[in-house]
Structure formats: structure tokens, C-alpha cells
LUMKE-245377 format. One record per residue: x, y, z of N, C-alpha, C, O in turn; residue in one letter; residue number from 1. Coordinates in steps of 0.2 Angstrom, whole numbers. Example, Ala and Ser with C-alpha at 12.3 -4.5 7.8 and 13.67 -1.06 7.14 Angstrom:
<nodes>
n_px/n_py/n_pz/ca_px/ca_py/ca_pz/c_px/c_py/c_pz/o_px/o_py/o_pz/type/seq
66/-28/39/62/-22/39/66/-16/39/71/-17/42/A/1
64/-11/35/68/-5/36/64/0/39/67/6/40/S/2
</nodes>
This chain:
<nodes>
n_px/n_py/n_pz/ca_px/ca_py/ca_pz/c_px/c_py/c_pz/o_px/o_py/o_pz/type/seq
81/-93/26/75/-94/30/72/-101/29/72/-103/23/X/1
69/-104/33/68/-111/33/59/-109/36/57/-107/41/X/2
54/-112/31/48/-111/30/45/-116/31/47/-120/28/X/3
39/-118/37/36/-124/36/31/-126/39/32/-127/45/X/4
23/-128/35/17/-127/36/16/-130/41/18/-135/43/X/5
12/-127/45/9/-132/53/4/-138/49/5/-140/43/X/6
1/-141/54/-5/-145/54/-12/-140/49/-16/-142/45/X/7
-10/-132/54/-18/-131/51/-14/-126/43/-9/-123/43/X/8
-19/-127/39/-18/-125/32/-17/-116/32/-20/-111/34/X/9
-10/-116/28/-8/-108/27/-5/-105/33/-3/-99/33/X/10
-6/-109/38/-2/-106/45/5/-108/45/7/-113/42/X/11
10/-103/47/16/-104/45/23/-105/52/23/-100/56/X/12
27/-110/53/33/-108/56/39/-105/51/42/-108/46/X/13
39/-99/52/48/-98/48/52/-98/55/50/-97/61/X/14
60/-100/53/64/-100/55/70/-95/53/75/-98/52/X/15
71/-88/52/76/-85/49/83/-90/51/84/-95/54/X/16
87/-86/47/96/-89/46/98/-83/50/98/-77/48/X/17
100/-85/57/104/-82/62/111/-80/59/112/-84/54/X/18
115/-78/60/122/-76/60/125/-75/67/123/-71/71/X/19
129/-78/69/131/-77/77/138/-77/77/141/-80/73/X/20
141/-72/82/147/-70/82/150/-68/89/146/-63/89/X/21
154/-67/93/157/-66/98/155/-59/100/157/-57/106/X/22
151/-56/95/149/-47/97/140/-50/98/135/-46/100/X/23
139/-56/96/130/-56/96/127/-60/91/128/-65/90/X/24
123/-57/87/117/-61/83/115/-56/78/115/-50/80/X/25
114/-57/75/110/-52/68/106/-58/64/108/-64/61/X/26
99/-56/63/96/-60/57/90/-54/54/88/-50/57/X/27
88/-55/48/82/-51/47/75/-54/50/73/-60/50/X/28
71/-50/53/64/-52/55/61/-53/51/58/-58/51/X/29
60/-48/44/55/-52/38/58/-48/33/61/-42/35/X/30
57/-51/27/59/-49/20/54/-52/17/52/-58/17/X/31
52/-48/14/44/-48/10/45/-52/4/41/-57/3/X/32
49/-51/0/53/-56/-5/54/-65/-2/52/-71/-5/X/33
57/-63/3/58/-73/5/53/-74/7/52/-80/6/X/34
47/-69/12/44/-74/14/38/-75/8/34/-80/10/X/35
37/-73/3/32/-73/-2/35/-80/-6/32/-85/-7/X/36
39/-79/-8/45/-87/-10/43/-94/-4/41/-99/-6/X/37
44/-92/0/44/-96/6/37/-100/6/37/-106/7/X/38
30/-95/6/24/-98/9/19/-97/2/14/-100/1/X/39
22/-93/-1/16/-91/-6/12/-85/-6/9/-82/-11/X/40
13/-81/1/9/-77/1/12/-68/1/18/-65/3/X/41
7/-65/0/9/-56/2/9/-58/7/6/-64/8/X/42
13/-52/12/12/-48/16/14/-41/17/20/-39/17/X/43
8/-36/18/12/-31/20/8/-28/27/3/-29/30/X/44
13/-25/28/12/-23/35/11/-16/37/14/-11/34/X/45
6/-15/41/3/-10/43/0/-8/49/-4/-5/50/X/46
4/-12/54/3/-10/61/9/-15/63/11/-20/60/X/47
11/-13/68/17/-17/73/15/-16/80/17/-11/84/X/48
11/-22/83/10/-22/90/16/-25/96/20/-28/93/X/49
16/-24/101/20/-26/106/17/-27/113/13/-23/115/X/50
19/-33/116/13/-34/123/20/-37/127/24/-42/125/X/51
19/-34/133/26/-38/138/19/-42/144/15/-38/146/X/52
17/-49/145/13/-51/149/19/-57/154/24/-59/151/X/53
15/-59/160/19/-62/166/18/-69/164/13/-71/161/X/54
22/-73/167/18/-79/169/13/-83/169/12/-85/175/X/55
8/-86/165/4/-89/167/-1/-84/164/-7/-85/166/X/56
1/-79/159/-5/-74/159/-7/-79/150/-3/-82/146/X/57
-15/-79/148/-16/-81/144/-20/-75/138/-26/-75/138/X/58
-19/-73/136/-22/-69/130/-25/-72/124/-22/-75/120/X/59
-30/-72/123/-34/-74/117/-40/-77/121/-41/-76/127/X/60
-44/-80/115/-41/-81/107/-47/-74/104/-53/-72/104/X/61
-40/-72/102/-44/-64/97/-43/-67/91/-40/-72/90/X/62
-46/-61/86/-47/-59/80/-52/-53/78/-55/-49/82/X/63
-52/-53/72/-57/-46/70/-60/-49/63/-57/-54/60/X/64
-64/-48/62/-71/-52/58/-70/-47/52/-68/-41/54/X/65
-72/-49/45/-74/-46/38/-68/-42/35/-63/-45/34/X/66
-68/-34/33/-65/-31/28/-59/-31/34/-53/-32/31/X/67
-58/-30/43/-55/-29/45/-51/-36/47/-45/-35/49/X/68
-51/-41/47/-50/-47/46/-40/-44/46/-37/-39/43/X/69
-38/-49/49/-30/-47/50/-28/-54/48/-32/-59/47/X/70
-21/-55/46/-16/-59/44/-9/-56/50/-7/-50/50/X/71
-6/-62/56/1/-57/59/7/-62/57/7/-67/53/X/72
11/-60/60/19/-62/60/19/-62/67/18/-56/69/X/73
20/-64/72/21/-65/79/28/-68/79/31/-73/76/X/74
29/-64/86/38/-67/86/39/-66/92/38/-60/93/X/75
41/-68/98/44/-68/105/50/-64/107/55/-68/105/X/76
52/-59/109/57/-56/109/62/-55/113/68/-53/113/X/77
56/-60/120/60/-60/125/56/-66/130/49/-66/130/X/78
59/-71/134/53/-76/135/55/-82/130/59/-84/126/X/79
46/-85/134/44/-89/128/37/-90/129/35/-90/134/X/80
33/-92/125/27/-94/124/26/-100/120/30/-104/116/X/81
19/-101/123/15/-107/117/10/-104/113/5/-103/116/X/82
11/-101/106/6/-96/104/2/-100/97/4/-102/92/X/83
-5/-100/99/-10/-104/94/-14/-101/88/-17/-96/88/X/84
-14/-106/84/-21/-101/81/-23/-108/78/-20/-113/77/X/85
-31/-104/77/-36/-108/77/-41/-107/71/-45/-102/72/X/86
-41/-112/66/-44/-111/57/-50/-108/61/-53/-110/65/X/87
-52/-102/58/-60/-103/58/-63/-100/52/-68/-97/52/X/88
-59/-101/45/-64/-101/39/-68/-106/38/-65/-112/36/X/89
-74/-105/38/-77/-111/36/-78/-115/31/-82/-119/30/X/90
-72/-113/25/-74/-118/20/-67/-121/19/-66/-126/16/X/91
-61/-118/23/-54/-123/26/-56/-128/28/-60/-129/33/X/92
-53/-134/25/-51/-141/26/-48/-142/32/-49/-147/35/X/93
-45/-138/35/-43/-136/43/-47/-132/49/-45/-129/54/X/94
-54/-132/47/-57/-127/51/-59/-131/58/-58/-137/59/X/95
-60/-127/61/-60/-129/70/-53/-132/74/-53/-134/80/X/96
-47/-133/68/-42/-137/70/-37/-130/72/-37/-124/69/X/97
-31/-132/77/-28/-129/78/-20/-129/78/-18/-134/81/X/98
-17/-126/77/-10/-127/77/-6/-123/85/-9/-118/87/X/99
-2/-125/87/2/-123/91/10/-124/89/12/-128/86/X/100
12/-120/92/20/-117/91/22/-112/98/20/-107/100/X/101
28/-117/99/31/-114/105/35/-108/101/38/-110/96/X/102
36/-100/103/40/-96/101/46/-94/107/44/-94/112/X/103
51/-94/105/54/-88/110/59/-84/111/59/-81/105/X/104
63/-81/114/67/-78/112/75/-80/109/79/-76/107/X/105
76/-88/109/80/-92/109/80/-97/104/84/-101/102/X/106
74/-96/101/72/-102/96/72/-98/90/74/-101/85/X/107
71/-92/90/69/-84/85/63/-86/79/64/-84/73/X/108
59/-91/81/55/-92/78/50/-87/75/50/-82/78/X/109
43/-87/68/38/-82/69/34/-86/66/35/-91/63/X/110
28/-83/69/21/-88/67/17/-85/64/13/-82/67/X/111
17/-85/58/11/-85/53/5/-85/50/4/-88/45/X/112
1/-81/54/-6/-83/57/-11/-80/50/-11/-73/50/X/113
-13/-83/45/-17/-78/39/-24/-77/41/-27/-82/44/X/114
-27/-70/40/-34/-69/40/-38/-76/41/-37/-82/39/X/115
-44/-75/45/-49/-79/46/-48/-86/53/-51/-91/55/X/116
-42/-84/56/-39/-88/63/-39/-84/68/-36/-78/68/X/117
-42/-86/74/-42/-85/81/-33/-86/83/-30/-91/81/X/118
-32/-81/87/-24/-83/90/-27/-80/97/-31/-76/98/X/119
-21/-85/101/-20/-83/107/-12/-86/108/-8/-89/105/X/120
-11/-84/116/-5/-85/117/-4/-88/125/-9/-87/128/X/121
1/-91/129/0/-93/134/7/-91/137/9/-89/131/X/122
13/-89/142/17/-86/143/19/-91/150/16/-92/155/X/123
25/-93/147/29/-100/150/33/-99/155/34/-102/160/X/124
38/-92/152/43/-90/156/40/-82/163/35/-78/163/X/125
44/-81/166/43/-76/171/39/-70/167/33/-68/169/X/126
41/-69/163/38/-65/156/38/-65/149/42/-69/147/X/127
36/-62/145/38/-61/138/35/-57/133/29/-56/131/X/128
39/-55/130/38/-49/126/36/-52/118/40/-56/115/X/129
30/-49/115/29/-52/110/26/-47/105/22/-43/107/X/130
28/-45/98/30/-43/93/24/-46/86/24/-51/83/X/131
21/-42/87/17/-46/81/16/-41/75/16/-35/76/X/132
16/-43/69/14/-37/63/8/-40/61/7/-46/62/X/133
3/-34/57/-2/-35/56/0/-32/49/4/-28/47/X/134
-6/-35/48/-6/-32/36/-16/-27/36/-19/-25/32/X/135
-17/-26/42/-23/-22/44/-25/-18/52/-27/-19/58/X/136
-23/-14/50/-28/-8/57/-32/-11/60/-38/-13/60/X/137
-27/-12/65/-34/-13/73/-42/-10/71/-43/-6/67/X/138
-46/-13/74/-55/-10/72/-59/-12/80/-63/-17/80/X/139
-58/-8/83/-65/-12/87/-68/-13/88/-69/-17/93/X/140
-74/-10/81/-80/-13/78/-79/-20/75/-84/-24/75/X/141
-74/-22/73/-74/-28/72/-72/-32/76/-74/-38/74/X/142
-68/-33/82/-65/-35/86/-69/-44/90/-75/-45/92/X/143
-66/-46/89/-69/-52/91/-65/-59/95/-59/-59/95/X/144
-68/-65/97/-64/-70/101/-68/-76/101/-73/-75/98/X/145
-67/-80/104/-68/-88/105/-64/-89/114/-58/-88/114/X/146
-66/-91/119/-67/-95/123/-60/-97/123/-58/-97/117/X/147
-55/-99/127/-47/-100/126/-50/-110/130/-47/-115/128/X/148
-55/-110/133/-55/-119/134/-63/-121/130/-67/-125/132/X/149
-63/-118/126/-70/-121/123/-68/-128/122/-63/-130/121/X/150
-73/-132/123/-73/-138/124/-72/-144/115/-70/-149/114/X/151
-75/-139/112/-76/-141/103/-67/-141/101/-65/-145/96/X/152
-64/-137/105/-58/-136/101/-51/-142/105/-47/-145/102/X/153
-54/-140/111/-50/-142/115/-40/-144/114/-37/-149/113/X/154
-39/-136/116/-35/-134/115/-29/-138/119/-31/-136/125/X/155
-24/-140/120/-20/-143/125/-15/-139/127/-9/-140/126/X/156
-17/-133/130/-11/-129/133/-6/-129/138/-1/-125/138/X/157
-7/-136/142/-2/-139/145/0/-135/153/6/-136/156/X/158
-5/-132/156/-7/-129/161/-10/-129/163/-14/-129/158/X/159
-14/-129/169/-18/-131/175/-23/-123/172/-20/-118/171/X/160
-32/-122/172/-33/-117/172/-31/-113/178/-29/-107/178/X/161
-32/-115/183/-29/-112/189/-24/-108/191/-23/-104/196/X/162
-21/-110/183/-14/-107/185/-13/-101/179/-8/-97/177/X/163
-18/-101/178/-17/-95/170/-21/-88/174/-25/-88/179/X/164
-18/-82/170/-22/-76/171/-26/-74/167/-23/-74/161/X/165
-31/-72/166/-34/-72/161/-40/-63/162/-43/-62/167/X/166
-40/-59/156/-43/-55/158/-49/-56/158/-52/-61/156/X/167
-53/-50/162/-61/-51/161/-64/-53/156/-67/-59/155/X/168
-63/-48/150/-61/-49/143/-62/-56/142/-68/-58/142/X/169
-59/-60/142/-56/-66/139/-57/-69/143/-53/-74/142/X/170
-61/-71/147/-63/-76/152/-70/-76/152/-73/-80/156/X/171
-75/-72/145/-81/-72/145/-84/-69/139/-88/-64/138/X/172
-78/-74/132/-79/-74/126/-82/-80/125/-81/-85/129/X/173
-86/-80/119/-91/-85/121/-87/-91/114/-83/-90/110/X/174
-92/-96/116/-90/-103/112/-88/-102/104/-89/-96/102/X/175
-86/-105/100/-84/-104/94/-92/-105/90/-93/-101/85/X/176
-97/-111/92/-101/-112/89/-107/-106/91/-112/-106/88/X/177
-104/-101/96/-109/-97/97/-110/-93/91/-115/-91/89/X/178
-103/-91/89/-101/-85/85/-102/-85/76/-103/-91/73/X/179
-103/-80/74/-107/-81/66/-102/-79/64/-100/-74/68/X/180
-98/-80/60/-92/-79/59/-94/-78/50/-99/-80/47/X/181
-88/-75/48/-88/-71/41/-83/-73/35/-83/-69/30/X/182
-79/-79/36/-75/-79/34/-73/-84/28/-68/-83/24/X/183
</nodes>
């Protein structure tokens, strides 16, 4: 596996070591041992989310605030995406900065999002199925977002807003400077 840090601080690309052969592909998706070698960090894992979204659909930018605060592994399984996240610990050297990372099901990349980062995602192809692990329990009450074209961040996702789907939800999450963040 081939590990290697974005722009923003502790955000991670892995590459795993594919095997390919005239019957297919075989690679491990995560090994807790390499990737703790690899970046420095635990992880364990305690939830496995799955989202199939169409064209031009934009999700995020989510997270969950305090004790529920999540850390994922994101992986495209099918498709491809532009998937971001965005530092919002305030005492990171990377805070309000962003990294982006094209994922897909061709590249078999994963992205490495640690506690205290808005992620969102943007969907390039007809569709895509995307796979993310979490090291914490979905929460609700904790549930929270940042604005996907907040102007502070000014994220370049390489689409026309016109051309993006976006939920209600998520078309009327407020600015980053709105929000009182915990982390």
C-alpha cells in the first residue's frame, strides 16, 4: 500500500497493491496493521456506510461535532467522484483548507478523512457507489454541515452550480463562520 498525505494535515490518499490476473483483481480494502504503519494512525471501525447517487448529485459537506465526531475511509466502488474534506479543527495548521481527491472505481483509491473535517462529495460519472467506514456511530444529535460553495473556502469543484443536485438538506447548511464548532 502506497500512503500519502494531502495538502490538508493528517488527511490521507492510500493506494492499496492490486493483483490483477486474466480471472480479475484482488486487493485488501484495509488492514489495520498497514494502515497504522502507513499514516500513524488507529483505526477501527464501527459502522460501514454505502450511498449509490447519479450525476451531478453533490452531498456534503457533512460531519458530526464532539464525542460523536467521526474519522472515515471512503472508497468509490463503482463510478468516480471528486471527494473533499475540509480541516475544521481550529487549532490545525490546515484549518479552513481543503483537500480534494478524485476517487473511483478504476483508480481503487481511499480517502482518509480524520475526526474534526467536513467531507463532501461530487459524482462525475452516470453514477457512483461509495463505501465509506466510520471508527464512530452515526448520531443525529450531533449531526452537522458547512454550505458546499461557502465563499471563505471556495472550493473548486469543477462544475457549474447548475449542474449539481443537491438536497434540501444541503442547499441550506449555513456558512462555516456561522457554525461554533468543537473541535
Amino acid at each position: 500500500m502506497k500512503a500519502e498525505e494531502t495538502n490538508v494535515k493528517d488527511a490521507w490518499v492510500l493506494e492499496p497493491d492490486v493483483f490483477e490476473d486474466e480471472r480479475g483483481y484482488f486487493y485488501e480494502g484495509f488492514n489495520a496493521k498497514k494502515f497504522k504503519e502507513a499514516t500513524g494512525f488507529n483505526f477501527t471501525v464501527k459502522q460501514i456506510n454505502q450511498s449509490r447517487s447519479s450525476k451531478g448529485v453533490l452531498r456534503g459537506l457533512h460531519f458530526q461535532m464532539g464525542e460523536k465526531a467521526q474519522a472515515k475511509l471512503v472508497s468509490c466502488i463503482e463510478g468516480e467522484v471528486l471527494d473533499v474534506a475540509v480541516d475544521l479543527r481550529k487549532n490545525s495548521s490546515t484549518f479552513g483548507q481543503y483537500a480534494l481527491v478524485r476517487l473511483s472505481a478504476h483508480n481503487k483509491r481511499h480517502f482518509y478523512i480524520p475526526k474534526g473535517m467536513a467531507h463532501g462529495f461530487l459524482v462525475l460519472t452516470d453514477y457512483a457507489k461509495l463505501m465509506y467506514q466510520v471508527d464512530e456511530l452515526y448520531s443525529k444529535e450531533h449531526d452537522a454541515g458547512i454550505i458546499f460553495n461557502d465563499p471563505d473556502l471556495n472550493i473548486s469543484w469543477g462544475v457549474a452550480e447548475d449542474k449539481m443536485i443537491l438536497s434540501e438538506k444541503d442547499q441550506n447548511l449555513p456558512l462555516l463562520k456561522d457554525v461554533k464548532l468543537d473541535f
